[in-house]
C-alpha positions as CSV (number, residue, x, y, z in Angstrom):
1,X,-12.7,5.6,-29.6
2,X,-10.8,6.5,-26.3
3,X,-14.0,5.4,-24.4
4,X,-14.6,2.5,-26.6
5,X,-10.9,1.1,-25.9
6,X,-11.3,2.0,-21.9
7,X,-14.3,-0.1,-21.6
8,X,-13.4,-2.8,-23.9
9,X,-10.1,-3.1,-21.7
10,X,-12.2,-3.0,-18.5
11,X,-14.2,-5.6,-19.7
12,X,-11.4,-7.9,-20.4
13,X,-9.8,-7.5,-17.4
14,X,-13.2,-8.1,-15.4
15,X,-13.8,-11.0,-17.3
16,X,-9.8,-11.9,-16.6
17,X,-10.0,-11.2,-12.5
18,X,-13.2,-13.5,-12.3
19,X,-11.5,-16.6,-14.5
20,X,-8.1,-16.0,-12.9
21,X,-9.5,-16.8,-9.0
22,X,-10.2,-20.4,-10.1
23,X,-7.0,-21.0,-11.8
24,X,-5.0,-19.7,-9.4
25,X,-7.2,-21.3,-6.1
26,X,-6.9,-24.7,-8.1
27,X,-2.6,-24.0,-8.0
28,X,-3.2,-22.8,-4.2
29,X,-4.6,-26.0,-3.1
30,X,-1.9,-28.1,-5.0
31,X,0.5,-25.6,-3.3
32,X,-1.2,-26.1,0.1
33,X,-0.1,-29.9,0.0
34,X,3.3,-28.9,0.6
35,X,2.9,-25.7,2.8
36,X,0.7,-22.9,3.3
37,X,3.5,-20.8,2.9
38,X,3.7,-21.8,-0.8
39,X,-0.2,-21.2,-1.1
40,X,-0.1,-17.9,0.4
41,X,2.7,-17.1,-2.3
42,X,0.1,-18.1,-5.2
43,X,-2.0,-15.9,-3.6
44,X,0.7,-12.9,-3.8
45,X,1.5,-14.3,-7.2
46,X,-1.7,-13.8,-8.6
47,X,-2.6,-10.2,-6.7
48,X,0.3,-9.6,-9.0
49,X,-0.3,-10.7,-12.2
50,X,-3.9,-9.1,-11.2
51,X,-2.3,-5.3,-10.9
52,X,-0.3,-6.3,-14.1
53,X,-3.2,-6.8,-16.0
54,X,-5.0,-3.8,-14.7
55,X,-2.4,-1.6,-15.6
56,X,-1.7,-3.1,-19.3
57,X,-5.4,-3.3,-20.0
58,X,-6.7,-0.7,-18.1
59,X,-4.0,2.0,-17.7
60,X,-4.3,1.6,-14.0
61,X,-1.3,1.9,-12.1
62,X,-0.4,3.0,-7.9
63,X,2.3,4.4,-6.1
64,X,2.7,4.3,-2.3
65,X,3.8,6.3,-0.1
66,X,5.2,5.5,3.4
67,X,6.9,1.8,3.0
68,X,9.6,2.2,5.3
69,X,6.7,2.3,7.9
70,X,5.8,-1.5,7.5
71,X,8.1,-2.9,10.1
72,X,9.1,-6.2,11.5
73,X,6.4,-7.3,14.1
74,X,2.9,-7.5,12.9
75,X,0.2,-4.7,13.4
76,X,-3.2,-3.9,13.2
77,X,-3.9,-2.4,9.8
78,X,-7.1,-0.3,9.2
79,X,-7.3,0.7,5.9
80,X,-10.0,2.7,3.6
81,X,-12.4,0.3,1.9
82,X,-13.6,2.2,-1.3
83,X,-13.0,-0.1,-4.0
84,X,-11.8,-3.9,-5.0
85,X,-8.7,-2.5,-6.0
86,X,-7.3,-2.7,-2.2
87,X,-8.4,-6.3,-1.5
88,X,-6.0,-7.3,-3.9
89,X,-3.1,-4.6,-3.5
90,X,-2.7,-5.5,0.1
91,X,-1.6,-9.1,-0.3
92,X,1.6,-7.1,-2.5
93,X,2.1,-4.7,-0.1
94,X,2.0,-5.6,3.2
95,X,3.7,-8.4,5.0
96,X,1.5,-12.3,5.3
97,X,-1.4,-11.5,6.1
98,X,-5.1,-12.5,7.6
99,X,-8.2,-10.4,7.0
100,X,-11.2,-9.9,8.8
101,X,-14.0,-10.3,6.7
102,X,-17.8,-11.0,6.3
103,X,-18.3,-14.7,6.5
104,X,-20.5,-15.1,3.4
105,X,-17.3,-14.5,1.4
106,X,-16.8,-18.1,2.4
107,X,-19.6,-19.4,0.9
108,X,-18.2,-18.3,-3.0
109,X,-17.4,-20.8,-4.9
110,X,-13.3,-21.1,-5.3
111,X,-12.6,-17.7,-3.9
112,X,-13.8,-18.6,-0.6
113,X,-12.4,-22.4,-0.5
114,X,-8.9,-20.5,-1.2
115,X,-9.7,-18.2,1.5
116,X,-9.9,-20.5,4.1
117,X,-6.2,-21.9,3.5
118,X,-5.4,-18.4,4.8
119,X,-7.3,-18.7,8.3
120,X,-9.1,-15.3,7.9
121,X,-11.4,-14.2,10.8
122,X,-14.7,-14.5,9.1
123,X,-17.8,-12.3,11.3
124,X,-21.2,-12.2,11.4
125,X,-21.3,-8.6,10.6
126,X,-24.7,-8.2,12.6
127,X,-23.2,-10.4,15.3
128,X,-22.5,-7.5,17.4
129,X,-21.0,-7.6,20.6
130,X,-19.9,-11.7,19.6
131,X,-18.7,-10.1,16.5
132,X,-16.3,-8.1,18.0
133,X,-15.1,-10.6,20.7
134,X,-14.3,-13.2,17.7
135,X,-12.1,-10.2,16.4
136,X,-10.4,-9.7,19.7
137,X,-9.9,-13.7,20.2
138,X,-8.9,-14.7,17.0
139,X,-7.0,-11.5,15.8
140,X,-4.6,-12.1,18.6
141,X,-4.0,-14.8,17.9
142,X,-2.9,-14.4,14.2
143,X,-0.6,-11.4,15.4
144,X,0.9,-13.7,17.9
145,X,1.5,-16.0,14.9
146,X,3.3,-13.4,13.0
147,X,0.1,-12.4,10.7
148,X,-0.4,-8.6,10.2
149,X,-4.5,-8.4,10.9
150,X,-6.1,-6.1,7.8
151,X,-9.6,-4.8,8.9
152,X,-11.9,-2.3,6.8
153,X,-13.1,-0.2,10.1
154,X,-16.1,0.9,7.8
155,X,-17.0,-2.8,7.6
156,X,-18.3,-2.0,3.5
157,X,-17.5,-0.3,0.6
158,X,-18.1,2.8,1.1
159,X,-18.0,5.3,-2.5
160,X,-15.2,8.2,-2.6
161,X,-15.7,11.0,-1.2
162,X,-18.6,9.4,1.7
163,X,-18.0,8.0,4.7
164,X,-19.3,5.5,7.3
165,X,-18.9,5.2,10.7
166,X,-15.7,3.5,11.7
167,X,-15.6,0.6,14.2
168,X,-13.7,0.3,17.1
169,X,-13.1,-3.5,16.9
170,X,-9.7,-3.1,15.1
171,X,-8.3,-0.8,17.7
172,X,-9.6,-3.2,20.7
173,X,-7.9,-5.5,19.3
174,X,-4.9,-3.6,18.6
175,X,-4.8,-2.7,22.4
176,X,-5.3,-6.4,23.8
177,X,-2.7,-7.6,21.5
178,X,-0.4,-4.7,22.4
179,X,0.0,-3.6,19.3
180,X,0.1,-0.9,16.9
181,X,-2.3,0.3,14.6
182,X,-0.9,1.2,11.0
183,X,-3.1,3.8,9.0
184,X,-4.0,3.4,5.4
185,X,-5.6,5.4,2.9
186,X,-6.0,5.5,-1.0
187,X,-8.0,7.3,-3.6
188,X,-9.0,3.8,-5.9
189,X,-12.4,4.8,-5.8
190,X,-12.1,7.0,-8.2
191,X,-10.1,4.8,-10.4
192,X,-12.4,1.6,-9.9
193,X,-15.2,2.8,-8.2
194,X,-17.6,0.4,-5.9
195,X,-19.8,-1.3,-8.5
196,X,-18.4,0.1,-11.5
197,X,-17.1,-2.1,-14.5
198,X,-15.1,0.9,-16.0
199,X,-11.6,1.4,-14.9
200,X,-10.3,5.1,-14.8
201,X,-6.6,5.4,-16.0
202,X,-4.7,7.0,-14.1
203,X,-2.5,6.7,-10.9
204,X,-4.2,5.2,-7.5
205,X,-2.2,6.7,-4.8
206,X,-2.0,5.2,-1.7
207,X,-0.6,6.5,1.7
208,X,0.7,4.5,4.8
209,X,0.5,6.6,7.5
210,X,2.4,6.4,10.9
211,X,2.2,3.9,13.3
212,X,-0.6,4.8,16.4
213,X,0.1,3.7,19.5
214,X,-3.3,1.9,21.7
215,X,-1.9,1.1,25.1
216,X,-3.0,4.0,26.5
217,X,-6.2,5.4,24.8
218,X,-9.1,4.9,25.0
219,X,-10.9,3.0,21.9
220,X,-13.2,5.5,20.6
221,X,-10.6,8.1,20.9
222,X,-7.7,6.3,19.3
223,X,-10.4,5.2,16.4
224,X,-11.4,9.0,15.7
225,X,-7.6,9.6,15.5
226,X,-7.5,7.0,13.0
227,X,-10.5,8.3,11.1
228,X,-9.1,11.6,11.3
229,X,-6.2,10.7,9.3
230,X,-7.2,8.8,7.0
231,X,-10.1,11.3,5.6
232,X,-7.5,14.5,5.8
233,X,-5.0,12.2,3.6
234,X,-7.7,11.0,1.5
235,X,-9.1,14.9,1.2
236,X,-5.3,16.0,0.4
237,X,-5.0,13.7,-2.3
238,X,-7.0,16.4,-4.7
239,X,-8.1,15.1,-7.7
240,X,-11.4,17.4,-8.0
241,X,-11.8,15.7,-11.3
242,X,-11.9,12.6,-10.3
243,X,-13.6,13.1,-7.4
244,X,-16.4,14.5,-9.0
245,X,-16.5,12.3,-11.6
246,X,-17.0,9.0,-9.1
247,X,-19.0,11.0,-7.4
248,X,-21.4,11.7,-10.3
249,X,-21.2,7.9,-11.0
250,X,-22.2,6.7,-7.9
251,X,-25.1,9.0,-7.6
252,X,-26.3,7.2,-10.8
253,X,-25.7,4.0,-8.8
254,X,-27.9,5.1,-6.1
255,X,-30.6,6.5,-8.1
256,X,-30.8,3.2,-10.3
257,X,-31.4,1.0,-7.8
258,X,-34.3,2.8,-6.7
């Protein structure tokens, strides 16, 4: 019955996250009339009622850890992409915000009309070189504007426990902007793993790490010192359980779409 209740819950709340974007894009472009600030605080608005309803209906909740690390000018933010979970957490947690993103996100109906109130930097993620340039250009300036710039350096989901190969776009940037890079990781993948309709309850914890400095380093080497970090805190978090469990699920994944 446990099961039953877990995935009944999940269900709802899917079904709630879907209906919820085009209510709350609809109030975002009334808002948007006035100011973008107002828009951008339905957005925050309805990340939140989002993680409310996740952890009523799902038993779902996070903690973070290193707050007092988010400071007062705008960063560079390269943070673990392993779940949906942190595309929504991150408008709560982090100061205003732009993302860089793939551009057919655009292209979705009401989701990416609201995005584009938000002036994200939207790639051609085989544009290459040009991508990278357009991340450089544009990401400037949106820190120059006050925006903190949130990239996923592994460009994709990527299931817990795996990784990609992380780009070194987000630290260029960081370094031609003279700015920071902020570290983030979390463990949500095991909670709400990458194509999975079932929720996990539990606790997603994530971890802001401290802030690495780019005026001096070179790219690749400042990116593996970002990778580094993240993976040992992600690794630290434990959770063999739950690791194995998403792990297991996402094996199941890969075998059934061949």
């Amino acid at each position: 019955m446990r099961k039953l209740g877990q995935w009944l819950g999940s269900v709802v709340f899917t079904i709630y996250l879907f209906g919820s974007v085009a209510a709350f894009a609809t109030v975002a472009f009334a808002a948007a009339i006035f100011s973008r600030v107002a828009a951008y605080a339905v957005a925050r608005a309805w990340a939140r009622a989002a993680l409310f309803a996740l952890r009523v209906l799902c038993g779902l909740d996070y903690e973070v850890e290193g707050r007092e690390r988010i400071g007062t000018q705008s960063a560079v933010v390269l943070i673990k992409h392993s779940s949906a979970w942190e595309t929504i957490a991150q408008l709560v947690i982090f100061p205003r915000q732009c993302w860089v993103m793939k551009r057919e996100l655009l292209w979705v109906p009401f989701l990416g009309w609201v995005l584009l109130l938000f002036e994200p930097i939207a790639i051609n993620r085989k544009g290459g070189r040009t991508a990278v340039e357009q991340i450089i250009r544009e990401g400037q300036d949106r820190l120059e504007r006050g925006y903190w710039v949130m990239i996923f350096p592994e460009g994709t989901r990527v299931p817990i426990g795996q990784k990609r190969r992380y780009g070194i776009s987000g630290t260029l940037l960081a370094a031609a902007a003279g700015r920071p890079i902020l570290p983030v990781a979390h463990d949500a993948g095991v909670y709400w793993p990458r194509r999975g309709w079932l929720k996990r309850p539990g606790t997603i914890r994530m971890s802001i790490g401290p802030l690495i400095d780019t005026a001096n380093g070179d790219a690749r080497e400042v990116t593996a010192q970002v990778e580094r970090w993240i993976e040992t805190t992600i690794a630290g978090f434990g959770s063999p359980e739950g690791l194995d469990a998403s792990r297991s699920a996402a094996a199941g994944a890969r075998g059934s779409e061949r």
